[in-house]
N, C-alpha and C positions, 0 to 999 in steps of 0.2 A: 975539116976544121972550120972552113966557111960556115955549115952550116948550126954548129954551135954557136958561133959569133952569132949570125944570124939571129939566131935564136934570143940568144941572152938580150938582143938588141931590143927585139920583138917585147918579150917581156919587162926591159924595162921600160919601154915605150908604154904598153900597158898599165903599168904599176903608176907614170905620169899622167897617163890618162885619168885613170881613177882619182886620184889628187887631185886633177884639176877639176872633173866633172865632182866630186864632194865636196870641194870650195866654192864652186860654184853654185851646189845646189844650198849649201848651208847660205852666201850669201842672198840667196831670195828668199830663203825664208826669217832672216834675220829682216830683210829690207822692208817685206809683206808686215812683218808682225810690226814694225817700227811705226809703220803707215797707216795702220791698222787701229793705232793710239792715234795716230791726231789726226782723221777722219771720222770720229765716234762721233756719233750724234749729238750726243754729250756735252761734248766742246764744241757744237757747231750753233748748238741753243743755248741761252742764258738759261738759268734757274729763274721760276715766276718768284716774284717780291711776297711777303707776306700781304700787304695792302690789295697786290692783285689777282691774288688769290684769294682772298673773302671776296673784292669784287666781281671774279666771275662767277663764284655761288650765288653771289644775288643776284645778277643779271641774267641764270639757271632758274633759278625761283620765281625772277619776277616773270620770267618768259613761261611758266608755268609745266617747264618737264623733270620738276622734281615730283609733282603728280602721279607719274607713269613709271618711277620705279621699281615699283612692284612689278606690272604688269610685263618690264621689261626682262626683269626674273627669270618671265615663264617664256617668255618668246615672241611676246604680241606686240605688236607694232600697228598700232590704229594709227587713223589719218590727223586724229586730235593730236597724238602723240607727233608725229611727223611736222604739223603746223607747230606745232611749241618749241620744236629744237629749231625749224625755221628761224622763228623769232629768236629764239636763243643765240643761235648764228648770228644774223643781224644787228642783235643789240653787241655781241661781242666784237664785232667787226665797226661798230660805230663809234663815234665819240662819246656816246653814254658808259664804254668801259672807263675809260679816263675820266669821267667825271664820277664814277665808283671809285676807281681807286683814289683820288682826288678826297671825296668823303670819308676816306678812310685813314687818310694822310692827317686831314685836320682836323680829328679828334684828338 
């Protein structure tokens, strides 16, 4: 008779186990997916403004790699091309963006 007891002990023992390891696993995946929304890249950047967004087309233009998008197309990657997005970088990293979006603002 012991070891029916036993037994039935065993198995509900078991049967808590499962419960507990399905609570638990459902809570990391509830946790994961929780964390998962406000870690999105998303929410970690603002949205660009309308203003500076025409001003980084122009300071793309004036940097002169709106030239090479064709060429980019196909796969080519010249050293012209490579200097202009340089420039391109630089003007966008400068205070010449601000003063794009600035000319955009006061019109």
């Amino acid at each position: 008779m012991s070891k029916i007891t036993s037994l039935q002990i065993c198995l509900a023992s078991a049967d808590k186990l499962k419960l507990v390891l399905a609570t638990v696993a459902l809570s990391v995946c509830f946790t994961a997916h929780a964390q998962g929304k406000d870690n999105s890249p998303a929410q970690k950047t603002r949205a660009l403004s309308r203003a500076e967004v025409i001003a980084d087309l122009a300071l793309w233009r004036r940097a002169g790699v709106d030239r090479y998008a064709m060429s980019m197309s196909y796969g080519v990657e010249t050293e012209a091309y490579q200097a202009a997005y340089q420039e391109y970088l630089r003007l966008r990293n400068s205070e010449e963006f601000q003063m794009e979006v600035q000319k955009f603002l006061d019109k």
